[in-house]
PQR file with spaces between the fields and no chain letter, atoms N, CA, C, O and H, PARSE charges and radii, in Angstrom:
ATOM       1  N    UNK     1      -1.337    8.985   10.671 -0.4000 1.5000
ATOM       2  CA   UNK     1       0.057    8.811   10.339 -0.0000 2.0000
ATOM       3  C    UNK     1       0.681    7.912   11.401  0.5500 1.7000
ATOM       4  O    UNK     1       0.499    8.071   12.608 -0.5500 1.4000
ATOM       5  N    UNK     2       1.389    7.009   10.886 -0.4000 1.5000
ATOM       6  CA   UNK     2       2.147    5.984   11.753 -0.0000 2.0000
ATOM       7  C    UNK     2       3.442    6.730   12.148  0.5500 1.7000
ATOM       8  O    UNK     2       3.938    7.620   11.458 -0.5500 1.4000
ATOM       9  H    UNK     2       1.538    6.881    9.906  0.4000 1.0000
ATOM      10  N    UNK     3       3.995    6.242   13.443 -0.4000 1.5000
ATOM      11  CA   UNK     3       5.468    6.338   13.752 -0.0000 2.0000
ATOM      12  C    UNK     3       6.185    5.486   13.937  0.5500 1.7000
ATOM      13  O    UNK     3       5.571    4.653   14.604 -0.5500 1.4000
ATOM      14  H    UNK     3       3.592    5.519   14.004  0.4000 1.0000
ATOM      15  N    UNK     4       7.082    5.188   13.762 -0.4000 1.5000
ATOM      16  CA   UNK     4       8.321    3.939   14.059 -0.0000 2.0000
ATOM      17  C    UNK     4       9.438    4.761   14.326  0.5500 1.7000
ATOM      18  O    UNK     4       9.455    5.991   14.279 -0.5500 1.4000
ATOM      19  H    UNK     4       7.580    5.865   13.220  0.4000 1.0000
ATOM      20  N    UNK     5      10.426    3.956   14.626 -0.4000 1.5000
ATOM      21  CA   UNK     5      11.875    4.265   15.154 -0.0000 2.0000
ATOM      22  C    UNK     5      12.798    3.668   14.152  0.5500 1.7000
ATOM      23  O    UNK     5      12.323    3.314   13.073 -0.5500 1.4000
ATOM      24  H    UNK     5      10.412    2.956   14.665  0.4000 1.0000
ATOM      25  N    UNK     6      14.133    3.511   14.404 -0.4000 1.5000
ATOM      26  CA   UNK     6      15.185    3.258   13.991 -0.0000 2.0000
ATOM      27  C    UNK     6      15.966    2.285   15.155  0.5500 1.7000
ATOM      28  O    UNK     6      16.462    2.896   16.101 -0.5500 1.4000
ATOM      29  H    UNK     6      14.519    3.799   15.281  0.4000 1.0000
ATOM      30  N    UNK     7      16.059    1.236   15.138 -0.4000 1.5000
ATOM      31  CA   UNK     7      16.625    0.260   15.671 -0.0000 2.0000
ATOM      32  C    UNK     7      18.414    0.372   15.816  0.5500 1.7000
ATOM      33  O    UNK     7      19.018    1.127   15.053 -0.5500 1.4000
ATOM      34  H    UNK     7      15.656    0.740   14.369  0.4000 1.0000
ATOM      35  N    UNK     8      18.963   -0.232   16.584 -0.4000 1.5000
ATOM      36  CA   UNK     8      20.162    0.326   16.979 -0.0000 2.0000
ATOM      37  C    UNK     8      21.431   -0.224   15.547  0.5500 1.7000
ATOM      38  O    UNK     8      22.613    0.122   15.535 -0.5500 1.4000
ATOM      39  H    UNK     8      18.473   -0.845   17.203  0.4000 1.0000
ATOM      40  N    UNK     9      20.718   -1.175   14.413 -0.4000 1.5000
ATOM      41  CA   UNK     9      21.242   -0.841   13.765 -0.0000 2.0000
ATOM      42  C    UNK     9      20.992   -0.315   12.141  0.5500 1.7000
ATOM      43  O    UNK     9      21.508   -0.632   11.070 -0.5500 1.4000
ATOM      44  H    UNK     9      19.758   -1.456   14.423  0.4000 1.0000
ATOM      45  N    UNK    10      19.600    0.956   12.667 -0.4000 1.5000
ATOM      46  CA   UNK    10      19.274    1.459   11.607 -0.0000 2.0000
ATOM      47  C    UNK    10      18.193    1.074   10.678  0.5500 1.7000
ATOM      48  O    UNK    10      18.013    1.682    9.623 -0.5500 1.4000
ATOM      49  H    UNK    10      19.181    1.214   13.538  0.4000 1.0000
ATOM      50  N    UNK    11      17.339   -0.111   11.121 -0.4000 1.5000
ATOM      51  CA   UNK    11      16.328   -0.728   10.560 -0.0000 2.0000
ATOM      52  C    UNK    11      15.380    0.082   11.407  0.5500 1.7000
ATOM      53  O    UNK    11      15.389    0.562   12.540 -0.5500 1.4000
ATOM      54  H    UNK    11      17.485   -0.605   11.978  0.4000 1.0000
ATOM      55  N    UNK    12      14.011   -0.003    9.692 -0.4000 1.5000
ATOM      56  CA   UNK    12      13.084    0.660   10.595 -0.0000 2.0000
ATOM      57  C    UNK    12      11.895   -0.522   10.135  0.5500 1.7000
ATOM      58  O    UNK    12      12.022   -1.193    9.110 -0.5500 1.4000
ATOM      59  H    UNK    12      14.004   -0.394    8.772  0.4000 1.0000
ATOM      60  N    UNK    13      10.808   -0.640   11.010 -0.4000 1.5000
ATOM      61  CA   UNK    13       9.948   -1.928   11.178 -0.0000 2.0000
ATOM      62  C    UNK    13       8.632   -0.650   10.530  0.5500 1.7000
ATOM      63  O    UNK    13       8.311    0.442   10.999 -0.5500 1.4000
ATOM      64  H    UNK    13      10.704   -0.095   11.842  0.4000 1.0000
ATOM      65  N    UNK    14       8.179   -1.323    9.415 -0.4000 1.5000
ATOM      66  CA   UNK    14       6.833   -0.725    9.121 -0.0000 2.0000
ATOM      67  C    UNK    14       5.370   -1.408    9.507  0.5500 1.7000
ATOM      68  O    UNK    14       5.077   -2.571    9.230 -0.5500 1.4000
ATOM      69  H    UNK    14       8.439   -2.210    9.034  0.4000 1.0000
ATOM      70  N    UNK    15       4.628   -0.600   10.102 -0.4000 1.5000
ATOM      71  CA   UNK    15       3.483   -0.832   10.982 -0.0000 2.0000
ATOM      72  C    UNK    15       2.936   -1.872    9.757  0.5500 1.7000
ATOM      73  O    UNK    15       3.164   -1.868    8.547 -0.5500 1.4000
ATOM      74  H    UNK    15       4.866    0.344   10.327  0.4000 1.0000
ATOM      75  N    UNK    16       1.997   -2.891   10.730 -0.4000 1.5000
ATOM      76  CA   UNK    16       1.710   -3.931   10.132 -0.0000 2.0000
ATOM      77  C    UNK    16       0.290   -3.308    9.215  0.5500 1.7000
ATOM      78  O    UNK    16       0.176   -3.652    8.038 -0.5500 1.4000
ATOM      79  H    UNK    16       1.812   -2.895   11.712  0.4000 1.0000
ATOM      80  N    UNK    17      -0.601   -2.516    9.758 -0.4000 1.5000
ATOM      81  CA   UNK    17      -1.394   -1.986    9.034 -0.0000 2.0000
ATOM      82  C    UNK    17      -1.352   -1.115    7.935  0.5500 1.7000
ATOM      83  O    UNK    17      -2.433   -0.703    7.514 -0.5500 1.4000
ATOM      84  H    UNK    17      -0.508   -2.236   10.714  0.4000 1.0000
ATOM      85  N    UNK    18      -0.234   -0.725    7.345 -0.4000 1.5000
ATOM      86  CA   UNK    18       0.102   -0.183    6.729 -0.0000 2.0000
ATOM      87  C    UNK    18       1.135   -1.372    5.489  0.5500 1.7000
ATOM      88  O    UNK    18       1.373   -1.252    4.287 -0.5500 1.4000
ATOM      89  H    UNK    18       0.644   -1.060    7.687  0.4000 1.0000
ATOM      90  N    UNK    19       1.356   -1.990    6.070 -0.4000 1.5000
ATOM      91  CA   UNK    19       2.124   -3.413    5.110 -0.0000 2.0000
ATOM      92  C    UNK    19       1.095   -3.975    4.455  0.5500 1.7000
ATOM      93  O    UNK    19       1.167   -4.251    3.257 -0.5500 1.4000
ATOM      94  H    UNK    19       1.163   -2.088    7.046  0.4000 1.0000
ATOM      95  N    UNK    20      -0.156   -4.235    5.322 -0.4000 1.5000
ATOM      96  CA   UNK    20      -1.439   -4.844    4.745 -0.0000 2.0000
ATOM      97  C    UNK    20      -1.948   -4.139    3.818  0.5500 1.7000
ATOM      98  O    UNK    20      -2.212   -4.613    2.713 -0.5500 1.4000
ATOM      99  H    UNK    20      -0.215   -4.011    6.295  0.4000 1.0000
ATOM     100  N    UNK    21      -2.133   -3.045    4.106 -0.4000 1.5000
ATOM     101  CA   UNK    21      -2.391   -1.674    3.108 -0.0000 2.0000
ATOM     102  C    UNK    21      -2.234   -1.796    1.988  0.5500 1.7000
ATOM     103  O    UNK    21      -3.056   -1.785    1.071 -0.5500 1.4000
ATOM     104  H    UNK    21      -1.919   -2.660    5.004  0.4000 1.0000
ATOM     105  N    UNK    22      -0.714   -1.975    1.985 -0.4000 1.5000
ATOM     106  CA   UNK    22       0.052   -1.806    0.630 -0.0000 2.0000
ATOM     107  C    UNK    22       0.701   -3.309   -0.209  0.5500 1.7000
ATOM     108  O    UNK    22       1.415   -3.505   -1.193 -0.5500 1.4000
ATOM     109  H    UNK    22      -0.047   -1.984    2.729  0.4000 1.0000
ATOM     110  N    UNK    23      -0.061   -4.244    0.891 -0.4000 1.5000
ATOM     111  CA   UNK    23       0.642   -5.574    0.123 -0.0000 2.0000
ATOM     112  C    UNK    23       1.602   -5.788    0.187  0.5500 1.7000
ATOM     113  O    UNK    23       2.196   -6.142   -0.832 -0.5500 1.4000
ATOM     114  H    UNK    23      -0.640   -4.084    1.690  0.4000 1.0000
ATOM     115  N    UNK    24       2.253   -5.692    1.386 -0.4000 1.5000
ATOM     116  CA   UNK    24       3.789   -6.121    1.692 -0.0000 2.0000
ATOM     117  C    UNK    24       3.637   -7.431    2.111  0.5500 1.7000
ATOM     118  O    UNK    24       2.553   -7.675    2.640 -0.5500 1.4000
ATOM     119  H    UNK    24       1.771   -5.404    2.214  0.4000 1.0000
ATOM     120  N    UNK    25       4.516   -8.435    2.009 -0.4000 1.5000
ATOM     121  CA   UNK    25       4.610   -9.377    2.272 -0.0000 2.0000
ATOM     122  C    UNK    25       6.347   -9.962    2.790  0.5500 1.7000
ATOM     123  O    UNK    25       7.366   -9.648    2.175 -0.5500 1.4000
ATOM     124  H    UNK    25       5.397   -8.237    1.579  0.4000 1.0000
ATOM     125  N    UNK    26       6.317  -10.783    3.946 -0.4000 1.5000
ATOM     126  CA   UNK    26       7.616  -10.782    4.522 -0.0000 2.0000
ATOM     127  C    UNK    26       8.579  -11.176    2.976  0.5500 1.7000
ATOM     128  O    UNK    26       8.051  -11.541    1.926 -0.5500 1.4000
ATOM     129  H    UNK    26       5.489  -11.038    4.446  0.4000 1.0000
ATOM     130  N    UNK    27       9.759  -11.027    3.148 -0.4000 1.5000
ATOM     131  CA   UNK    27      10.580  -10.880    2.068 -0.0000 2.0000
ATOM     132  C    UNK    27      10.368  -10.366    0.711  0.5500 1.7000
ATOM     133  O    UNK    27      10.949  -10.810   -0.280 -0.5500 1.4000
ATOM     134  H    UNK    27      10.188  -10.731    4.002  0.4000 1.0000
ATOM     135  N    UNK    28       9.263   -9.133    0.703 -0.4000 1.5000
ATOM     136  CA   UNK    28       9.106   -8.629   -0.261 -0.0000 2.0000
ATOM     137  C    UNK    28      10.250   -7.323   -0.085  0.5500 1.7000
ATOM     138  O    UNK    28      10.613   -6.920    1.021 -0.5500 1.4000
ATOM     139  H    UNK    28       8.792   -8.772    1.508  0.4000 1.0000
ATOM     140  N    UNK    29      10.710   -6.785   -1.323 -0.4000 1.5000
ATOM     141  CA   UNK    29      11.853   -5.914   -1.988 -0.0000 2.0000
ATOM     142  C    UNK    29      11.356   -4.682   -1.586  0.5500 1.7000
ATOM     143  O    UNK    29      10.158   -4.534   -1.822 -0.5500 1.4000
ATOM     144  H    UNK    29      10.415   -7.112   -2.221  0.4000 1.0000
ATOM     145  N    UNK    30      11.859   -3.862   -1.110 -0.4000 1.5000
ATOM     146  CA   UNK    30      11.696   -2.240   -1.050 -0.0000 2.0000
ATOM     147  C    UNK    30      12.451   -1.332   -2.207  0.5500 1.7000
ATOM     148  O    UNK    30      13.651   -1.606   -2.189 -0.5500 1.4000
ATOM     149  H    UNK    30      12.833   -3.982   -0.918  0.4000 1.0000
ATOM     150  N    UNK    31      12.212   -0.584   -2.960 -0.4000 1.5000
ATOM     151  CA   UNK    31      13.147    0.843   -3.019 -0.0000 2.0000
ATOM     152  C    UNK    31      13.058    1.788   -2.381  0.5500 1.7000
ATOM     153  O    UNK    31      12.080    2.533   -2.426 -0.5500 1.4000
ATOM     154  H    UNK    31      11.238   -0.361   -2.974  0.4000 1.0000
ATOM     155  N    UNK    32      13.976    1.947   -1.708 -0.4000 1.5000
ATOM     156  CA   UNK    32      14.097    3.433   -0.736 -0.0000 2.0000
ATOM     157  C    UNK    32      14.830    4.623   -2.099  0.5500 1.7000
ATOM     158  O    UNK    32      15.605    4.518   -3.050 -0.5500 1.4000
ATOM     159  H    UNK    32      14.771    1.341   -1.671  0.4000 1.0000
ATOM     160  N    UNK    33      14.073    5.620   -1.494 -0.4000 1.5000
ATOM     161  CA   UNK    33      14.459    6.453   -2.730 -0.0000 2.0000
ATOM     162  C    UNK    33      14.351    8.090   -1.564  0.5500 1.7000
ATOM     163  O    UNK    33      13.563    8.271   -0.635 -0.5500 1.4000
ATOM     164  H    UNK    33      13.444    5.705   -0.722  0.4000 1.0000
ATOM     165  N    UNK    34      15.140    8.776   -1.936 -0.4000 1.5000
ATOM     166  CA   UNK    34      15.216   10.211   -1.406 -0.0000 2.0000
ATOM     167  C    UNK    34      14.988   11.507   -2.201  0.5500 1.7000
ATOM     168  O    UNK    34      15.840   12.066   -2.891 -0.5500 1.4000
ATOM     169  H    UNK    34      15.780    8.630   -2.690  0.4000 1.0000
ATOM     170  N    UNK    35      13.784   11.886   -2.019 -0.4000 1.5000
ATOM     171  CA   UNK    35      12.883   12.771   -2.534 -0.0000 2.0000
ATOM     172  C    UNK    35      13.149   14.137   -1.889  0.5500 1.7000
ATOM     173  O    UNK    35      12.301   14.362   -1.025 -0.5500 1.4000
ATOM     174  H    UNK    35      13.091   11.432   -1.458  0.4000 1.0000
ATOM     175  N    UNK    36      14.072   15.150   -2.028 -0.4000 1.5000
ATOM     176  CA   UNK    36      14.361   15.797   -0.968 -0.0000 2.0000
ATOM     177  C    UNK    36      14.487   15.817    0.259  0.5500 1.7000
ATOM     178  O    UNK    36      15.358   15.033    0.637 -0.5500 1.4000
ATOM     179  H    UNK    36      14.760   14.967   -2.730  0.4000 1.0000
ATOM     180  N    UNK    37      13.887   16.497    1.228 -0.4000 1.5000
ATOM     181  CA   UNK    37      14.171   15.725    2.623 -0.0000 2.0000
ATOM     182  C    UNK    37      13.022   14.900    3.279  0.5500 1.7000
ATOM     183  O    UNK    37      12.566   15.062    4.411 -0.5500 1.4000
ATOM     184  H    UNK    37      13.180   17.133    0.920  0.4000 1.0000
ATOM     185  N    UNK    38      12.707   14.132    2.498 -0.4000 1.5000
ATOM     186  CA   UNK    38      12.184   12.735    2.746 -0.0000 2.0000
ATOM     187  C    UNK    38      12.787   11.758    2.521  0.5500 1.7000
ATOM     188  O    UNK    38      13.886   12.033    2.039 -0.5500 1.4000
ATOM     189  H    UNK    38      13.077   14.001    1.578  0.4000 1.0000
ATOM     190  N    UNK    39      12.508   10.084    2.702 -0.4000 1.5000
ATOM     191  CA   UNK    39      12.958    9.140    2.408 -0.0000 2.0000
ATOM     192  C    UNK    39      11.889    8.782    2.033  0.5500 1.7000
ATOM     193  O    UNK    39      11.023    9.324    2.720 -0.5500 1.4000
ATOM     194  H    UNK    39      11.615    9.860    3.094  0.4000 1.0000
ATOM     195  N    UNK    40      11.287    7.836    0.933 -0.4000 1.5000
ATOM     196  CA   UNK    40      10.223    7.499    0.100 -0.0000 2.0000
ATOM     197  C    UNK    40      10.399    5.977   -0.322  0.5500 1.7000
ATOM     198  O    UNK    40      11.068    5.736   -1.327 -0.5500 1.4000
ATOM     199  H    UNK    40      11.990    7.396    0.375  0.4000 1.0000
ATOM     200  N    UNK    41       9.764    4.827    0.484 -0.4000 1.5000
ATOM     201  CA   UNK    41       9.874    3.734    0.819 -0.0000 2.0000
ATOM     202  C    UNK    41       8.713    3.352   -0.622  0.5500 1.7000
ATOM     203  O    UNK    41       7.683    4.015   -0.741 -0.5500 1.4000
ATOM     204  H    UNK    41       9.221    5.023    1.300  0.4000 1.0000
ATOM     205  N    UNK    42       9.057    2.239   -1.614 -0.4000 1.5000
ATOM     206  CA   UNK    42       7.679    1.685   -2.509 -0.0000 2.0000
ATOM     207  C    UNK    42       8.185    0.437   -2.865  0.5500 1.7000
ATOM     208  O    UNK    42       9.348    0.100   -3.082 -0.5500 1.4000
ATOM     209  H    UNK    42       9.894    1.700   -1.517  0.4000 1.0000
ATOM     210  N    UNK    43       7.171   -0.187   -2.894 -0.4000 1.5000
ATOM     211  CA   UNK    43       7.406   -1.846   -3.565 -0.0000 2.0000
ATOM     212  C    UNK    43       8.372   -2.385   -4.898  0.5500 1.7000
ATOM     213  O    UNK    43       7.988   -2.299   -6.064 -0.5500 1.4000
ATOM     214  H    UNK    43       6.226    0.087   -2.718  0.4000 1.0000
ATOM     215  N    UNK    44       9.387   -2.820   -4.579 -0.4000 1.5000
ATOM     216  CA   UNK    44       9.785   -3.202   -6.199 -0.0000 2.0000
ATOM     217  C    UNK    44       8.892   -4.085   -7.160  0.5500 1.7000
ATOM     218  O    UNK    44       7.932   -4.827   -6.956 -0.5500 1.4000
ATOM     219  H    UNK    44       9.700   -2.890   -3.631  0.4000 1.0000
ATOM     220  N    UNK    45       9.472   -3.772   -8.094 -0.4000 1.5000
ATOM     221  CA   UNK    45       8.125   -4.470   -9.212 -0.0000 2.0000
ATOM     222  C    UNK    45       9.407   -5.959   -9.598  0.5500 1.7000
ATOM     223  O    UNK    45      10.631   -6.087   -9.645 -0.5500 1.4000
ATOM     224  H    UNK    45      10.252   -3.169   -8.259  0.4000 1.0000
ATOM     225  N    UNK    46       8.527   -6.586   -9.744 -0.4000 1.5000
ATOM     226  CA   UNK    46       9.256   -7.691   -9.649 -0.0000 2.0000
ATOM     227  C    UNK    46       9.227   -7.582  -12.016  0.5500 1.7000
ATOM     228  O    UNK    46       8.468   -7.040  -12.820 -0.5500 1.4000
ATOM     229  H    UNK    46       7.533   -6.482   -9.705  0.4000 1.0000
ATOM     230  N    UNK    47      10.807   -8.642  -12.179 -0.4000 1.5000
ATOM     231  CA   UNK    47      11.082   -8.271  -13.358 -0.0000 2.0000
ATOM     232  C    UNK    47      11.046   -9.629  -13.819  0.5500 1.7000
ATOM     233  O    UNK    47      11.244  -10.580  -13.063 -0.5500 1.4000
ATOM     234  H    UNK    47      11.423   -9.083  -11.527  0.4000 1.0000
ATOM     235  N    UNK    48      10.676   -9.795  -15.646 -0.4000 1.5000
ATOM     236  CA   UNK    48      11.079  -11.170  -16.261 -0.0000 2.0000
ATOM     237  C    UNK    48      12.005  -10.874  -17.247  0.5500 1.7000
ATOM     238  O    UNK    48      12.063   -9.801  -17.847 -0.5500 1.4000
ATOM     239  H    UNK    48      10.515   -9.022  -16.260  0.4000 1.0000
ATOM     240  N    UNK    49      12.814  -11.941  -17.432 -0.4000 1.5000
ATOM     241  CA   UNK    49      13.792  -11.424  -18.862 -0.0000 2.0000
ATOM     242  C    UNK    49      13.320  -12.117  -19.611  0.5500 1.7000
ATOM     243  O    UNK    49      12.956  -13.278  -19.425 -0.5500 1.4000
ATOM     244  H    UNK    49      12.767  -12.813  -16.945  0.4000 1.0000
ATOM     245  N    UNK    50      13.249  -11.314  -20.831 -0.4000 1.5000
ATOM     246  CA   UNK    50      12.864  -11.513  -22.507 -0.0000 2.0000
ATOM     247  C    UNK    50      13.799  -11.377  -23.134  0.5500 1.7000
ATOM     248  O    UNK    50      14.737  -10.599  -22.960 -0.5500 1.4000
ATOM     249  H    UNK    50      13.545  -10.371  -20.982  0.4000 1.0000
ATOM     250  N    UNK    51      13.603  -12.231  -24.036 -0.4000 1.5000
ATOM     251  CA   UNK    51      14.520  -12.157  -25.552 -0.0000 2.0000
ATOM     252  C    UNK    51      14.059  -11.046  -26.621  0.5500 1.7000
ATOM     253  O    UNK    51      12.959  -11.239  -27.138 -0.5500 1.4000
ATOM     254  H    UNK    51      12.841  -12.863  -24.177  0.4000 1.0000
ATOM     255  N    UNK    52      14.749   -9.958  -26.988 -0.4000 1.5000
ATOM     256  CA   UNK    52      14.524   -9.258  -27.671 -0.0000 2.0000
ATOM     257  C    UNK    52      14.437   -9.909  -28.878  0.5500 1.7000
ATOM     258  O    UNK    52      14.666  -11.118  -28.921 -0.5500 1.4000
ATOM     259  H    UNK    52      15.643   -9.801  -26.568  0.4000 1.0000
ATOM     260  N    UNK    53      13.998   -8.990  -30.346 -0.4000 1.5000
ATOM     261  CA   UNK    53      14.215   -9.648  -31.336 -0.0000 2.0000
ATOM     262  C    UNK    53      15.810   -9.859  -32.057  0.5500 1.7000
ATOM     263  O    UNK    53      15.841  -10.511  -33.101 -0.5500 1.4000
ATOM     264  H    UNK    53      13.813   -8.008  -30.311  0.4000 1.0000
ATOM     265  N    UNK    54      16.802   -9.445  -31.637 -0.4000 1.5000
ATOM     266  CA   UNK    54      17.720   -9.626  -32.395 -0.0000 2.0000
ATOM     267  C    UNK    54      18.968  -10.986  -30.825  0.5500 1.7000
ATOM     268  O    UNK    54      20.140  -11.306  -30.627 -0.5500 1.4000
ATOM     269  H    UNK    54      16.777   -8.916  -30.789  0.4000 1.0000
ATOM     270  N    UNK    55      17.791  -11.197  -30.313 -0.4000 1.5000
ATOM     271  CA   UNK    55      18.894  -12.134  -29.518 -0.0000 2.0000
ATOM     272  C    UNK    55      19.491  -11.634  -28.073  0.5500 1.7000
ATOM     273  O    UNK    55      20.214  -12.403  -27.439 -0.5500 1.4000
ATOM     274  H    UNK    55      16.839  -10.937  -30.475  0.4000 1.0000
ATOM     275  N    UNK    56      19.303  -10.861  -27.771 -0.4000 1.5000
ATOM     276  CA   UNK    56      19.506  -10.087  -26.725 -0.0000 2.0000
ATOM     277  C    UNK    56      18.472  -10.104  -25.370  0.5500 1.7000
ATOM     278  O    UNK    56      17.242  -10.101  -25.421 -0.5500 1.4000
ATOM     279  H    UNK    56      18.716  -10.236  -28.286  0.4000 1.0000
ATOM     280  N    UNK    57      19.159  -10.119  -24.373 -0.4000 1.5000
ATOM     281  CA   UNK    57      18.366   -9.882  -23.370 -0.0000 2.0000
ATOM     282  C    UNK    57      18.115   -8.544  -22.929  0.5500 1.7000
ATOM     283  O    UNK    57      18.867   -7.585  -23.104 -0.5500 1.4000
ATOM     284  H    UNK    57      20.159  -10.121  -24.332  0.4000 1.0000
ATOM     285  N    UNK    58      16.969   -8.542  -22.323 -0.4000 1.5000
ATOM     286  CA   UNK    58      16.075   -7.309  -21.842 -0.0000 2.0000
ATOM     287  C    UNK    58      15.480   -7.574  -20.149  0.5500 1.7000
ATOM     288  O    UNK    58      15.350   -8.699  -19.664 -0.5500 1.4000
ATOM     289  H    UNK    58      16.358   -9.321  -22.181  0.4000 1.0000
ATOM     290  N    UNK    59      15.259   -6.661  -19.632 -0.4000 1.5000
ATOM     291  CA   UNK    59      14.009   -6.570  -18.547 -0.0000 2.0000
ATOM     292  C    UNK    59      12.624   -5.951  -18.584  0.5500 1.7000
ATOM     293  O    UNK    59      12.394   -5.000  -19.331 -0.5500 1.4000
ATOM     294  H    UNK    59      15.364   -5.747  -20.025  0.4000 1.0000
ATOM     295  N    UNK    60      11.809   -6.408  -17.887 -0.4000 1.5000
ATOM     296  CA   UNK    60      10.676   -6.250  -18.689 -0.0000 2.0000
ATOM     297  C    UNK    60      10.201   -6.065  -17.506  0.5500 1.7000
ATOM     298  O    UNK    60      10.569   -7.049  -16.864 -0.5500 1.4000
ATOM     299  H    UNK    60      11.995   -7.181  -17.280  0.4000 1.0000
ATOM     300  N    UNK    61       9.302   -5.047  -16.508 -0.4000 1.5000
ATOM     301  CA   UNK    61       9.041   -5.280  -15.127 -0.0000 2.0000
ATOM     302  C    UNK    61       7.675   -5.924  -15.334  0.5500 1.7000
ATOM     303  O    UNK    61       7.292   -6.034  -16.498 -0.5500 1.4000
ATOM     304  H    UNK    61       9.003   -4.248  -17.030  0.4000 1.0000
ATOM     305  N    UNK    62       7.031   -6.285  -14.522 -0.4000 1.5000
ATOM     306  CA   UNK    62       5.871   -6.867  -14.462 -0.0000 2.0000
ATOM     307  C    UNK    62       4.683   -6.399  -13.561  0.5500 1.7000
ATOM     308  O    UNK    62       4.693   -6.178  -12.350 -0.5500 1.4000
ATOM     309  H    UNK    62       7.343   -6.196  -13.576  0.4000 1.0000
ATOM     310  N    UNK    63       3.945   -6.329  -14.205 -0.4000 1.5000
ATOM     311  CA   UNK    63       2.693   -5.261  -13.610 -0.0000 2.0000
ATOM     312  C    UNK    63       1.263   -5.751  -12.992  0.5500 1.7000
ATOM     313  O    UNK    63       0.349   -5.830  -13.813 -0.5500 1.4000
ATOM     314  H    UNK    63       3.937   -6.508  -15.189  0.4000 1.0000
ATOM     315  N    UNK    64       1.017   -6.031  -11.871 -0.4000 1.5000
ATOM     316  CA   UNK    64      -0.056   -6.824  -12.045 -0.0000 2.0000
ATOM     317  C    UNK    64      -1.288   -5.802  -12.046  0.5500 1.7000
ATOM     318  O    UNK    64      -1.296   -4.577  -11.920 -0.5500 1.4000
ATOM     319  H    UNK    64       1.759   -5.967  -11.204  0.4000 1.0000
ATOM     320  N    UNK    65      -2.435   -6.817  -12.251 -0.4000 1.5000
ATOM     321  CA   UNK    65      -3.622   -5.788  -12.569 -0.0000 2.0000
ATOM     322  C    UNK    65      -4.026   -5.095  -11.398  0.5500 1.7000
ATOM     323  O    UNK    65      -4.703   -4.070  -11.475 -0.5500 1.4000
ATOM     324  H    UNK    65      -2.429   -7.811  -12.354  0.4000 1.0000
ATOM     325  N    UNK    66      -3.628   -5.624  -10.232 -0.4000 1.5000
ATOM     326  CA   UNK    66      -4.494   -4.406   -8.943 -0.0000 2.0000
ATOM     327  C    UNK    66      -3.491   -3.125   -8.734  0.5500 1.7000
ATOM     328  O    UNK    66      -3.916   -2.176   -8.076 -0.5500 1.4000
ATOM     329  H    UNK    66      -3.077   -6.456  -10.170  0.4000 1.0000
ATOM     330  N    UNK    67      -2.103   -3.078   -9.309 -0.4000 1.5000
ATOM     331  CA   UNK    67      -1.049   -2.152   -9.603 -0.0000 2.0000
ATOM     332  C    UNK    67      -1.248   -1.109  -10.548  0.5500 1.7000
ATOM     333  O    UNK    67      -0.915    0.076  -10.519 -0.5500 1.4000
ATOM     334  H    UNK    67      -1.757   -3.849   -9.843  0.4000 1.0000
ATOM     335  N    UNK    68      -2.029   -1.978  -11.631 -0.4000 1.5000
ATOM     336  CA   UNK    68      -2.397   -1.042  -13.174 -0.0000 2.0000
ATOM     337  C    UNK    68      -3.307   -0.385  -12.566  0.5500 1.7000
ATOM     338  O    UNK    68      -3.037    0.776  -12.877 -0.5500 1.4000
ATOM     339  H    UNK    68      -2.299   -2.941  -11.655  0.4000 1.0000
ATOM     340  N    UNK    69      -4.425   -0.349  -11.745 -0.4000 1.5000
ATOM     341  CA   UNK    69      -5.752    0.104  -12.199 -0.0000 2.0000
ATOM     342  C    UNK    69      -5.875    0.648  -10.434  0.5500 1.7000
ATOM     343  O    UNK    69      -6.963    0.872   -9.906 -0.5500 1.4000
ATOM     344  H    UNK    69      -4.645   -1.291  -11.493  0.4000 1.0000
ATOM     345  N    UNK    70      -4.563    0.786   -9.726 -0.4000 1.5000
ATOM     346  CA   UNK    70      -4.434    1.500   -7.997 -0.0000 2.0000
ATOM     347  C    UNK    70      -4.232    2.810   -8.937  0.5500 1.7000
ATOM     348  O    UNK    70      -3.657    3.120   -9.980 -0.5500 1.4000
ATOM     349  H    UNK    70      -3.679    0.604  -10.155  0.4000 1.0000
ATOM     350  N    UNK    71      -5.051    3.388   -7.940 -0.4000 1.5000
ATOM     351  CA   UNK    71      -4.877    4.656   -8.046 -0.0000 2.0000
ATOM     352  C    UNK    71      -3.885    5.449   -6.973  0.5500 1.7000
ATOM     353  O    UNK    71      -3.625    4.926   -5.890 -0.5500 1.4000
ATOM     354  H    UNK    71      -5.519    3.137   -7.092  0.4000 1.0000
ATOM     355  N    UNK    72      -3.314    6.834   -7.373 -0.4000 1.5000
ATOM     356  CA   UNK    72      -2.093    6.780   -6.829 -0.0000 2.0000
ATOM     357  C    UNK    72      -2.191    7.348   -5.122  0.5500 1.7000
ATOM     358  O    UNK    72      -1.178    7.383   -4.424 -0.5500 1.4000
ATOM     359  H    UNK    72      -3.526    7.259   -8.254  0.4000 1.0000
């Protein structure tokens, strides 16, 4: 298990071996999400917009294959 801190204004720096891990890449998107008393850091999925069939726009996230077939 890694440790980090909280920087004086609240940023926290995630260990580089653990970025590699998970395929972080500098200016890649986080969701921070709060799971009881945790904080639960995961990759955003990056999105395309589609045209529905009646004309309308949609989001559609996008999945790549080493995402589909990671196990959890």
């Amino acid at each position: 298990m890694a440790r980090t801190k909280l920087d004086d204004k609240g940023r926290v720096s995630i260990p580089a071996p653990l970025r590699h891990e998970l395929g972080l890449a500098p200016e890649d998107e986080v969701i921070v999400e709060r799971q009881g008393g945790q904080i639960v850091l995961r990759k955003a999925v990056p999105e395309i917009i589609r045209v529905n069939s009646r004309g309308g726009w949609r989001r559609k996230p996008v999945v790549t294959a080493k995402e589909a077939f990671a196990g959890p």
